[in-house]
N, C-alpha and C positions, 0 to 999 in steps of 0.2 A: 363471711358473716362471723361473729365473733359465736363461741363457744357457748350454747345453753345447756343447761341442766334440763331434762324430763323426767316428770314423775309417773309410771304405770305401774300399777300392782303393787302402790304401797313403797318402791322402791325407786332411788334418785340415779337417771340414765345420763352424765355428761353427752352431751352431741353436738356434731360440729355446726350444725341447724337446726332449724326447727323441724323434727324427722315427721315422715308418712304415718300418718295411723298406725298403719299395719308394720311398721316399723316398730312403736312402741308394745305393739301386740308378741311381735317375733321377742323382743326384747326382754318381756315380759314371761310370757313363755319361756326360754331358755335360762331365766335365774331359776325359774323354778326348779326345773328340770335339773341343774346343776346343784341346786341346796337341797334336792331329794337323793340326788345320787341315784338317776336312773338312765333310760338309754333315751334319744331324745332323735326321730327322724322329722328334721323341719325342711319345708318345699317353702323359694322364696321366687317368683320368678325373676327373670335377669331385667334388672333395669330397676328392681325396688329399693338397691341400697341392702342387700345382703350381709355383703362383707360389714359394712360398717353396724348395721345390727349386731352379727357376731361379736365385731370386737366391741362394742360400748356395752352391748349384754353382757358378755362372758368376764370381760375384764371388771362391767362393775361390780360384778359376783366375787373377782378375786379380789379387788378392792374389799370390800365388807367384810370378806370371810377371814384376810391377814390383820383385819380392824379387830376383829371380835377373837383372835386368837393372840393376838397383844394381850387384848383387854384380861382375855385369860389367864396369861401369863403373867401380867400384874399382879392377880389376883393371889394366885398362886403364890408368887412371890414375897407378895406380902403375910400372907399367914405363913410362911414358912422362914421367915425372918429370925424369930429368937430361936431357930436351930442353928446358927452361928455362932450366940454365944453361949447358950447355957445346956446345948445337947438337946432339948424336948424337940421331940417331935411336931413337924408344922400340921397346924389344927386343917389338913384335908380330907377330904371326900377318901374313904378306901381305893383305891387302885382295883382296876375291876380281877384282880391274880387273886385277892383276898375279899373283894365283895360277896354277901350271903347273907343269911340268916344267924341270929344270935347263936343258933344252934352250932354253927361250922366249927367252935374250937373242937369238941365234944364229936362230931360227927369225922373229921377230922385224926380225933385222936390225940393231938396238938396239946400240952398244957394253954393257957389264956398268955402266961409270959411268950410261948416262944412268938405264936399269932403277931402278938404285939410289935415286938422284937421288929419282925418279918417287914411289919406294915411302914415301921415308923422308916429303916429301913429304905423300904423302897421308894419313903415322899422322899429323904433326904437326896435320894438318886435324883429323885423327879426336879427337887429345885435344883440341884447342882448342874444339871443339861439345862434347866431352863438357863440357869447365868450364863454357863457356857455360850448358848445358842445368842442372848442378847448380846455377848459379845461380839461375838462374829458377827453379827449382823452390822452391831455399830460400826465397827474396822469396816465392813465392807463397806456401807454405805457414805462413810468418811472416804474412803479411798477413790468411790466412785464421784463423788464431789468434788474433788479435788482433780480428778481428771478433766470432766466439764469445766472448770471454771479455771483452770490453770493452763493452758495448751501450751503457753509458753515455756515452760519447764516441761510439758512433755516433747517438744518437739525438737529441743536442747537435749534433751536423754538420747532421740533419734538418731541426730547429728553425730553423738559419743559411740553409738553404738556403732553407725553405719563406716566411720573409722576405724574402730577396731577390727570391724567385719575386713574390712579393706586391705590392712594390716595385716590380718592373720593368711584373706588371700594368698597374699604375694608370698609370703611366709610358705605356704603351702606347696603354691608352684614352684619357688625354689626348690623345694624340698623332691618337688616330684621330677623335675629336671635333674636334679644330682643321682635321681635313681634310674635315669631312664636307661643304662647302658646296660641293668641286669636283666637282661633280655627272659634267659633261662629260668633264674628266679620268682622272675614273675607271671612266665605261664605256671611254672608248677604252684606258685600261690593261686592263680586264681581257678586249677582245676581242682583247688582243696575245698572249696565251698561249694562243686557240686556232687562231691561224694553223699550220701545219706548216714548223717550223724547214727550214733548204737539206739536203736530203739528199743527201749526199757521195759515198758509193760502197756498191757491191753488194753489196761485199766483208765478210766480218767484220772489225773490229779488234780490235787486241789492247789494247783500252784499257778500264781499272777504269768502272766505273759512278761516278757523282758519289757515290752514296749511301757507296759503299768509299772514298773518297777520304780520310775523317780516321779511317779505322775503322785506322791501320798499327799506333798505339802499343798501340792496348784488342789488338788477333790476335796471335796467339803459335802455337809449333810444339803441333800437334795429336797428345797425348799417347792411348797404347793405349786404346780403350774398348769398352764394350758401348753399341750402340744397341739399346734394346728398344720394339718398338710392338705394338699392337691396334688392335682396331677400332674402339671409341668413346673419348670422353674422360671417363669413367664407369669405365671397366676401367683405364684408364691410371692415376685416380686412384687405384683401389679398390690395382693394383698398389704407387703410391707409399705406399700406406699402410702394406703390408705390408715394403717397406722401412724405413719408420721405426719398424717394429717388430722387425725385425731385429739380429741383433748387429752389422751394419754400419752401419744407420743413424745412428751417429753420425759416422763418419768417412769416408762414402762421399762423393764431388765430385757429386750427380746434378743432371741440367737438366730439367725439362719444358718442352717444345714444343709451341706448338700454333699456329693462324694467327691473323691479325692481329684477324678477326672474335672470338676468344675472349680475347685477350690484350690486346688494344687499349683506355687508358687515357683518349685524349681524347676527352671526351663528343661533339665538334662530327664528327669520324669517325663514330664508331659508330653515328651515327642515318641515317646513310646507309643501313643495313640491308645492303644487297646483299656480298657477301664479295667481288665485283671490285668497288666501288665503292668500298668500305673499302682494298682494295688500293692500287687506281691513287691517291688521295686520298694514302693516306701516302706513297706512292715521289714521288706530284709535290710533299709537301711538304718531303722531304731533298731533292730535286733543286732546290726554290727554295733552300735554305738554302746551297748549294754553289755554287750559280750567284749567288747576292749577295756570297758572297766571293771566286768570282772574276774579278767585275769593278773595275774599280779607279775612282777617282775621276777619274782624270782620262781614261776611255773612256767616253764617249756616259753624260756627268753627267744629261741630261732624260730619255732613255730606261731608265737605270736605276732612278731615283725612279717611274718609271711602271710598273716591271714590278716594283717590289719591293712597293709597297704591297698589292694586291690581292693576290701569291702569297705566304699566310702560312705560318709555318714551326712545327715543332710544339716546344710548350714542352715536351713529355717528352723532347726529343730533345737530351739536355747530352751532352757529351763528358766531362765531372765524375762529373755522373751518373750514366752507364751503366757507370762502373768503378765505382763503388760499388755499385749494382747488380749488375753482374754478381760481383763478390766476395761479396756478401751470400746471392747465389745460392748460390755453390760453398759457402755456409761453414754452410749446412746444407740437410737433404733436405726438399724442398717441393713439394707439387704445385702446378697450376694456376693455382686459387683462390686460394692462396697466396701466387705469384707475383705476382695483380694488386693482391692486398691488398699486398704490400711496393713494388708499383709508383708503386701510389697513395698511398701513405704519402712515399716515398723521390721524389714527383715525376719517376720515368724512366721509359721505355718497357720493361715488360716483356718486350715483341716481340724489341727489339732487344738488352735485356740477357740475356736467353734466349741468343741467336744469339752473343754474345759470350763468353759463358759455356762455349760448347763445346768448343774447343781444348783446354781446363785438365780439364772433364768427366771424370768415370771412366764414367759411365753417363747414357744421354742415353734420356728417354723421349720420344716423338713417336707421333702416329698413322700410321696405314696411309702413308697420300696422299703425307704427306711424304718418306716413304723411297722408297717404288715409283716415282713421278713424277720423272724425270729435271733438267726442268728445275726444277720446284719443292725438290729436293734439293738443288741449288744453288745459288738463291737464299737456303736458309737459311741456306748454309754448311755443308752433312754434307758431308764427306770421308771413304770409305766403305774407301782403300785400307788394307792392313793390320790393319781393325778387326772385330771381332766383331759380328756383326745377330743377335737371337733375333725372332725373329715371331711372336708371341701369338697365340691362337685363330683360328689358320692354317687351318681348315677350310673357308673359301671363298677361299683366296689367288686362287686361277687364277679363280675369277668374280670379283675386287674386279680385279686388273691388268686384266682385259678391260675393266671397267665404266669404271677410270679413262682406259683411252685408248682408248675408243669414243667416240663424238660423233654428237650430234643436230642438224639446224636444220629447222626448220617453214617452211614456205612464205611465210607472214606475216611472218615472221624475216627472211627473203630479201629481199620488197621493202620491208619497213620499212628494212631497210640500205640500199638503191640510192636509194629517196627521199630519206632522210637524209645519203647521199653525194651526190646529186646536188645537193640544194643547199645544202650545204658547198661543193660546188666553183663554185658558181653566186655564191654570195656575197662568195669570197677567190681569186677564179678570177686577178686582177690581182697580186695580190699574195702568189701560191705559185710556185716555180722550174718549170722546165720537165720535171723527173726526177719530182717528185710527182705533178704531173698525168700524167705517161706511167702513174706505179705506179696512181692514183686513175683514170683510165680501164680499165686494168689490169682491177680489181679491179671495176669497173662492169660490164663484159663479163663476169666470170666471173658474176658475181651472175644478171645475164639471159642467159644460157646453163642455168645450174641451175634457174632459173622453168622457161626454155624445156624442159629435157630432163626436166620433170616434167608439160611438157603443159601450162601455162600462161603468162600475156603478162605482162612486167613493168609493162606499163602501164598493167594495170586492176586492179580491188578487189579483192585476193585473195579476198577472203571472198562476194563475186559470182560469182567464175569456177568455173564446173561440167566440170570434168573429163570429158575423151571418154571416157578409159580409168580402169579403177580397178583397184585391185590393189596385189599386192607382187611387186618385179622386183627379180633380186639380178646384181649384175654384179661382174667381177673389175675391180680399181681403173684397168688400162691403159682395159679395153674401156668401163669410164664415162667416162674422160678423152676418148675420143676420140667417145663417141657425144655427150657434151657439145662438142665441137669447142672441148677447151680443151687439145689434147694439145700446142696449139704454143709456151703458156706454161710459161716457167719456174716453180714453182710454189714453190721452193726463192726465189730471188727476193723473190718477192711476200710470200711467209711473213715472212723477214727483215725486207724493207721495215716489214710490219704492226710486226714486232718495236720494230725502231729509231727507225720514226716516231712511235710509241705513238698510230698516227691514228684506234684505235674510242676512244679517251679523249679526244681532242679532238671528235672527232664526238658523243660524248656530252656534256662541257662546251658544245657547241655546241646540243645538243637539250635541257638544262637553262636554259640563258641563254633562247632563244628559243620554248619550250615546243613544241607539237606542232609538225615540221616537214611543212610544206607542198611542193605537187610544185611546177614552177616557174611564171610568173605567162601564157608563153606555150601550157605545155598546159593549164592550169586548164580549157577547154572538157571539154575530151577525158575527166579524170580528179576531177571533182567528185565522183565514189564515192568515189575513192580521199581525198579529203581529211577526208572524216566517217570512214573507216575511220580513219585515222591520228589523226583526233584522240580518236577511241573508245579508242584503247592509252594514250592519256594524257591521262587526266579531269583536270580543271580548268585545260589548257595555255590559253594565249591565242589570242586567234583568228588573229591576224597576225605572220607571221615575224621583219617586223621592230623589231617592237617587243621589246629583252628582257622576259622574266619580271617579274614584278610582286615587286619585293623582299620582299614578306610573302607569297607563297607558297609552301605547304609542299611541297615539293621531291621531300620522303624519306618513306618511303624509295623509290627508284626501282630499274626494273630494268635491272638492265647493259645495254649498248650489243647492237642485235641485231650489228654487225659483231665480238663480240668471239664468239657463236657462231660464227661463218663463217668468224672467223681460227682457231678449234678443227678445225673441219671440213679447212681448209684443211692445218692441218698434219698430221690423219692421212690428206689424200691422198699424204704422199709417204715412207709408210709401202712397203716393197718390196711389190710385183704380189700377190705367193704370200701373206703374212701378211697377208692382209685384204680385205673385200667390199665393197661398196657398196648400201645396200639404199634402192629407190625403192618410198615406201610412196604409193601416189594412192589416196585418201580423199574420193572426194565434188567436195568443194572443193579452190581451193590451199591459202587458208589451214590446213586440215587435212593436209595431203599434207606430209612430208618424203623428205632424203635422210640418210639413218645409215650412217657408218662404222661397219661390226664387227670388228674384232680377233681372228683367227683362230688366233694364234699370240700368246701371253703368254711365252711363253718370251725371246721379243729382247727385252721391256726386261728381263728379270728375268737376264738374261744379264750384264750389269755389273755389278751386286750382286756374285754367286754369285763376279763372273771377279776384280773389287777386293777381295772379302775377307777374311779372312784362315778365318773360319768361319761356317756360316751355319747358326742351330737354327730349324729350323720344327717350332712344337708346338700341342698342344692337346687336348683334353679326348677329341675323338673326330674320329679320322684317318683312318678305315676308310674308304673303300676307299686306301691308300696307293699305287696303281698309278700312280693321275692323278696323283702329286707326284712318279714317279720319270720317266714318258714322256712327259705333257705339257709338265711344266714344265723339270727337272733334265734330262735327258736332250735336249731342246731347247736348252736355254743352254749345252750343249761338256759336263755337267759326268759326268765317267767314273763308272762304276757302282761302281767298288771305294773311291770317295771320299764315298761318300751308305752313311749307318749307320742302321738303322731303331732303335728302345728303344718296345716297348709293354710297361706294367706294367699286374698286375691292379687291382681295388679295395680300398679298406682295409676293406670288412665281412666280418664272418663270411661263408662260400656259403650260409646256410640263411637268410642277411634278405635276399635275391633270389627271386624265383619269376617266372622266363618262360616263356612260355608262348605255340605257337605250336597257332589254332585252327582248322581246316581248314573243322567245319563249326557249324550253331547247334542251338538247344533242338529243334528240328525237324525234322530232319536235313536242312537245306536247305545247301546247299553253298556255302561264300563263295569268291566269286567276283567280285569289286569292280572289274574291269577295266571301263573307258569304258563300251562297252557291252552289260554285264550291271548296275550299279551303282544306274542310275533304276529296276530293276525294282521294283515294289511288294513282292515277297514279299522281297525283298532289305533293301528298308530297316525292313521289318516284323520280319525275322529280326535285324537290329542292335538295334534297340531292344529285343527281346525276351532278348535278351544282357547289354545294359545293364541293364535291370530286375532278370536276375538278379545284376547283379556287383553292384549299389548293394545289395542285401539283404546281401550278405556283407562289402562293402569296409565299413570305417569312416573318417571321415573325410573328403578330398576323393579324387576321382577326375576324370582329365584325360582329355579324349576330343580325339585329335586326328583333320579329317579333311582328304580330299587337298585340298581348296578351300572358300571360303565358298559360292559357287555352289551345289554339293552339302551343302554343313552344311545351308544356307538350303533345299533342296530338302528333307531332310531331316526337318527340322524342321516344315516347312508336312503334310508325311503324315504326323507323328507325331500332330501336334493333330489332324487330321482322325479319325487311326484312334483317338485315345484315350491313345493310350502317351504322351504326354508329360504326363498327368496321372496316370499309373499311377508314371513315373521321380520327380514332383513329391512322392508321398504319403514318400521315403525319401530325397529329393536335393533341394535348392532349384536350380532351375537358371542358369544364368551363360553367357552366351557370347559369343565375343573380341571387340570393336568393330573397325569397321575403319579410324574415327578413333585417331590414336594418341593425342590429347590427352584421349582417355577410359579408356586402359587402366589408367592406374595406380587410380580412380575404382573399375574392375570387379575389379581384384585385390583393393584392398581388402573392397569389401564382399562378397567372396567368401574371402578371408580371417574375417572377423567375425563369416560366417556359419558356417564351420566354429569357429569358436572357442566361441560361443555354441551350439552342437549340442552339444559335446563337453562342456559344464558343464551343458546342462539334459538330458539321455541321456533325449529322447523318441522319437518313431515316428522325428520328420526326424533324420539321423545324420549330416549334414555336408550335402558343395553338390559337384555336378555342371559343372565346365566343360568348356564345348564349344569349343574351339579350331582352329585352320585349321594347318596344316607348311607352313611358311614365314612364317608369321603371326609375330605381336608375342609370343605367347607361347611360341613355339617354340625363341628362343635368349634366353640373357640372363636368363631368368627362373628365378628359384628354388623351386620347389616341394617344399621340404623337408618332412621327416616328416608331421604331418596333413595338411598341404596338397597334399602328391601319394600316398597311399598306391597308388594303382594307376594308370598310363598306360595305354590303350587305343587303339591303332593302326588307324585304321577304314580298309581299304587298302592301296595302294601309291600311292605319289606322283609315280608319274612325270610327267614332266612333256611339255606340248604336243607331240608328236612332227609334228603338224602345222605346227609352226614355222620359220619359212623359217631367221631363224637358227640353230635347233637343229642343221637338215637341213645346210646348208651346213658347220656345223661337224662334223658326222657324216663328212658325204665327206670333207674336208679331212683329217679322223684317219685315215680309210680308206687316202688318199691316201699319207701321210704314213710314220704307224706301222707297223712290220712288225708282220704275226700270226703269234701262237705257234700252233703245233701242237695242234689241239686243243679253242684257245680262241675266243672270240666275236669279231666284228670289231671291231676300236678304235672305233668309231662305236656300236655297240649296245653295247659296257663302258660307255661314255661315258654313257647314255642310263640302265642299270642304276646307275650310279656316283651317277650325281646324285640318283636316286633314294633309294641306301642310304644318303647323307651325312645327306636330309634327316629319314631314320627315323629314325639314326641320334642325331641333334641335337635330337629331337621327346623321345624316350624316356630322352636324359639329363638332362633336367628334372629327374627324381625320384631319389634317393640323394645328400646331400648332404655326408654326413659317416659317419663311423665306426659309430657306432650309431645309424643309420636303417635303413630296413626299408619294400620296397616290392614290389609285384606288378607284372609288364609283359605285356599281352595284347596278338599280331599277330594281328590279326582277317584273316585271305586264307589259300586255299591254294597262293598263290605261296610264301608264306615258308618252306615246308615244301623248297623247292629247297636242296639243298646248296650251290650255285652262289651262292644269296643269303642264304644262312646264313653264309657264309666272311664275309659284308664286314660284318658286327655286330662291335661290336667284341668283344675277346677276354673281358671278363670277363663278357660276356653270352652270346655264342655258347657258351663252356665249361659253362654251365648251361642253355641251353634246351632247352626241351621240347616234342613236337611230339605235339599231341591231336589224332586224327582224330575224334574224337566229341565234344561239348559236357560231357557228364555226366562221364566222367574229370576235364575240366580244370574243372569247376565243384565238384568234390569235393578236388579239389587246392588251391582258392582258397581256400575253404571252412575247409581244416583250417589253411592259413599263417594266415592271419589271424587264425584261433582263437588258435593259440599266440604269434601276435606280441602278442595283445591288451595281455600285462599290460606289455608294453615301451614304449608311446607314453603 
């Protein structure tokens, strides 16, 4: 259908149809929220046309708002005209540095000339960025014209380029052939780059990284945009798709983001596997490329030829390039995929034309990680002040922030690092400054401190040593610091150090060269365990340190350095006291035993976001319960309550292709009751299956049974075959149920798909397929169980989760602690525990209804659901239709007759 315009709220919405009501409502709502510059939590369920809300809203917001900032700058421009030619000052508005009262010379102090002086001044500045700015923008937009509408001269530029690439190859390998006889040479080159450069001072500088150093001409001033992300790079696609099927899609600036692991172009990279390995691999190959230019010819000529040949530099990495590249980007809307295929065409980095790409951007897609993650938002280059962030299927935000800066290390982990630092330092002990080894002793203490306050000795085999105590111990971050006897380290320091020195990446180049690293040659007595342990973590290393790696052995892919967990751990110790715990898990062994930082408080990083932006939309399919997003998080980060705007809209089907239904008890009258423990009863799971048996007579089609755990499915499942009813559900339902590999689900949807397909064209006894599924499981979000494939959801339970868990617990008090209680209501800590619970029904039961005319049945198997209290957090367009059956036979005559009448609709 061709492209309409809609009008709601006064404002004209381009759309690729003629959109849902509720559509222009969403629409309509988020301009506003975006021209107020406030925090925006909008609930759209799945199947309404979200995303494309999003983008026709949000984009027609930027639309208007670069219209009216034109318009501005005209303006501006024109009264600032005859300061060109005859010096006056242009007749503007004060600059708000000198706005005030008549009074301000005088108040001030200021004679009235210097004021004046100051003002006129600061407009001449004002128009001169303003020209500046028109210029730039015309150049861009001329260039990006020219890209579209000429391919043929760009794909001739290609051709030239991908020649001389070719050229310089061969060139290269020449070169590296005539060198290949200096055997000697070139190991002592290439153990010169894992020495640890002089480290200078504590302090930070204020100096550009090598890698920024030629990036001045490609960055330019960072025009208004929307960053939008989710959760995978599946949705992010699925999103850019529905861009380019937009009526913006052709003149939208958009970027896709992702990390170096998915974007990354050079084969000799990427078989590294590990995503820090790929990392540090690329930052050390622009840092050799900067560091060979700026050394000069006549500075230490023999040590240069020796440090340049081994640190190779990456051929995608042109300065030509990646402005081609990144222009190609802006000049039209591309996902991912996309991006690597014009990478790989265009010979440039992706990565980094991506990153270049952004300043000019109207709209930047990136995952979770990137935006939430402070220092990872910086590296890529997001500068987040001023600019709009939407947050896509925002329904675990506060568990994805927690998860990203919580931290784990394993016992094993611990002294594989101390080993591997110890002889690092044993081997370049002559030849590191005296400041490194203070930070490398440093960081050896802390390491056998953490063994020590887990109850075990750095000196023996972790996977030997039997723990006196076992258990889980949760400490506040001070009273770990000090029961580890590390309270007298700077820890802020050490962190840095790690930073600057980049020493788990030489430690790691160092445990590649020399394959398994060995403990030193005077304890060798004492620690012969420990050396068959260590060479267990890395099968096929060499038996002797000092011999390097066998150049034909396969390397890759390897896992990251264990120091570059510990430098993780490290940095969420100096997380404030109150925002976080320390939890010591002793398991058995050490090897099995860690220490895990929890994050108690999501709210301090999500605090800079909310405090730089200009507006911030968190949305999603299903928001319920929306408390956690106003108290834990928004309310934590400063941000005022009259600045956060809720928008829940209903769904786009009729109310009669809905039927939920909440059932208290079974065919029996046995009363469901699914809590922990009543749930294993025999007559319990006897009464479930005798439920399912009737619903698969009536449903057609598929039918999804979720339940709180596999544990329980699998318990399940084993009394069903025992008592029979799994071949009683078998004579009307083929059965299915989730893997808990994920590399087999897509496997089980299909043939669980094909079986309902195949039912539904031969209409014999079997009348579709039966999956049994887990909440939380693989099929619980993400997956589509449109029309036959989901006609009925069946909720076996409540889900709450481990209330026995130390982190639950501790995050319980910490709410307790924290959040004031309403009048009334439950403790923060028991919301919290309800909350989590109703997200995951919540995200279970939206599987099915995908679109406008589908049609589906929802059964809450408990008589908890019957609680008003847990009826409020459904979302709205289920809560406003459910129904609560205290008897079996009501709500099986209800199923009964929907289905009948939906029959002839599917």
């Amino acid at each position: 259908m061709a492209d309409e315009t809609q009008e709601a709220g006064g404002v004209h919405f381009p759309f690729p149809f003629s959109p849902y009501a509720i559509q222009k409502d969403f629409m309509a709502a988020l301009y506003q929220v975006l021209e107020a510059g406030k925090i925006g939590i909008f609930e759209s369920p799945t199947g309404t046309g979200k995303s494309l809300s999003l983008i026709c809203g949000a984009l027609s917001w930027l639309r208007d708002f670069e219209q009216k900032k034109r318009q501005e700058e005209e303006r501006l421009l024109e009264a600032g005209a005859p300061s060109s030619s005859d010096g006056v000052a242009p007749a503007l508005g004060p600059p708000s540095s000198c706005r005030g009262s008549p009074g301000t010379p005088e108040a001030t102090g200021e004679p009235d000339w210097i004021t004046q002086f100051v003002q006129k001044k600061e407009e001449r500045d004002l128009v001169d960025r303003l020209k500046e700015e028109q210029v730039r923008r015309k150049k861009r937009e001329e260039r990006l014209q020219q890209i579209r509408h000429n391919a043929k001269l760009r794909f001739a530029a290609k051709r030239m380029r991908q020649e001389d690439e070719e050229t310089e190859r061969l060139l290269r390998l020449s070169s590296e052939m005539l060198a290949a006889g200096t055997e000697p040479e070139q190991a002592a080159s290439g153990e010169e780059e894992l020495v640890l450069a002089e480290y200078e001072s504590d302090e930070e500088k204020g100096v550009p990284s090598g890698v920024d150093m030629d990036e001045d001409d490609l960055d330019e001033e960072h025009v208004t945009k929307i960053y939008y992300c989710s959760r995978t790079h599946s949705q992010l696609a699925q999103f850019v798709h529905e861009v380019q099927k937009s009526p913006f899609g052709q003149d939208t600036r958009l970027v896709s983001l992702g990390s170096r692991q998915n974007l990354c172009v050079n084969g000799d990279v990427r078989k590294l596997g590990s995503v820090q390995l790929i990392n540090d691999r690329c930052v050390e190959m622009q840092r050799s490329k900067h560091e060979r230019k700026s050394i000069t010819e006549e500075e230490e000529p023999t040590r240069r030829r020796r440090r340049q040949e081994p640190r190779a530099t990456c051929p995608f990495y042109s300065h030509e390039r990646l402005q081609l590249l990144r222009d190609e980007v802006l000049a039209g809307v591309k996902d991912v995929e996309q991006l690597v295929a014009l990478g790989k065409e265009a010979r440039a980095c992706p990565y980094y034309g991506g990153r270049f790409a952004i300043p000019a951007a109207q709209l930047v897609v990136l995952p979770y990680q990137m935006l939430l993650h402070a220092p990872t938002r910086q590296a890529a280059g997001i500068r987040l002040q001023g600019q709009v962030v939407v947050i896509d299927e925002a329904h675990n935000l506060i568990d994805t922030i927690t998860n990203i800066h919580s931290m784990e290390v394993r016992g094993s982990q611990l002294c594989q690092a101390h080993s591997q630092l110890l002889q690092y330092t044993e081997r370049y002990r002559k030849r590191l400054k005296a400041k490194n080894l203070m930070y490398i002793k440093q960081l050896l203490y802390l390491l056998e401190k953490f063994v020590a306050v887990l109850g075990g000795n750095i000196k023996q085999n972790p996977n030997t040593q039997n723990l006196s105590q076992a258990g889980t111990e949760l400490k506040t971050i001070n009273d770990f610091l000090f029961q580890s006897e590390i309270d007298n380290i700077n820890l802020f320091k050490v962190r840095r150090y790690c930073e600057k020195s980049k020493i788990s990446r030489k430690l790691l180049g160092f445990t590649e060269r020399y394959g398994a690293v060995l403990v030193p040659s005077m304890e060798q007595p004492k620690l012969s365990g420990f050396q068959d342990f260590l060479q267990s973590l890395q099968p096929g290393a060499t038996a002797a340190p000092a011999t390097p790696a066998e150049a034909g052995e396969d390397l890759s892919p390897r896992p990251a350095s264990p120091l570059m967990r510990v430098e993780g751990f490290l940095e969420a110790l100096t997380t404030a006291n109150q925002d976080g715990r320390v939890i010591l898990s002793r398991q058995g062994s050490l090897s099995q035993s860690s220490l895990k930082f929890l994050l108690l408080n999501p709210a301090v990083h999500f605090a800079q976001v909310v405090k730089e932006c200009r507006a911030v939309i968190i949305a999603g399919g299903t928001m319920q319960p929306v408390s956690d997003f106003r108290e834990q998080l928004l309310a934590g980060a400063g941000v005022e309550a009259d600045r956060v705007v809720e928008f829940s809209c209903g769904h786009v089907i009729p109310p009669d292709h809905i039927l939920p239904l909440i059932i208290c008890s079974g065919p029996s009258n046995q009363m469901l009751d699914f809590t922990y423990q009543k749930r294993g009863l025999p007559q319990m799971m006897d009464e479930t299956g005798r439920i399912l048996c009737n619903l698969c007579n009536v449903v057609p089609g598929g039918v999804v049974c979720f339940f709180p755990s596999y544990e329980y499915q699998h318990q399940v499942c084993a009394h069903w075959e025992k008592s029979g009813l799994l071949a009683r559900l078998t004579i009307r339902k083929r059965i299915f149920q989730e893997p808990k590999k994920a590399n087999r689900v897509e496997q089980v949807l299909l043939e669980y798909s094909r079986c309902i397909k195949h039912c539904g064209q031969a209409r014999g006894t079997e009348t579709g397929a039966l999956l049994l599924s887990v909440v939380g499981g693989k099929m619980s979000e993400g997956i589509n169980f449109s029309d036959d494939l989901g006609r009925c959801v069946v909720m076996v339970g409540m889900p709450y989760p481990n209330i026995m868990s130390p982190e639950l617990q501790e995050k319980m008090a910490y709410l307790d602690q924290t959040l004031p209680r309403a009048p009334g209501q439950a403790r923060p800590g028991k919301a919290l525990v309800e909350n989590l619970c109703m997200k995951a029904v919540n995200q279970s039961i939206g599987r099915a209804i995908r679109h406008q005319k589908d049609f589906a049945s929802i059964v809450l198997l408990d008589q908890r659901y019957a609680s008003p209290a847990i009826q409020a957090k459904l979302p709205a367009w289920i809560r406003d239709r459910v129904e609560v059956k205290a008897t079996f036979g009501p709500a099986f005559a209800a199923l009964r007759k929907f289905h009948r009448e939906k029959a002839g609709l599917s």
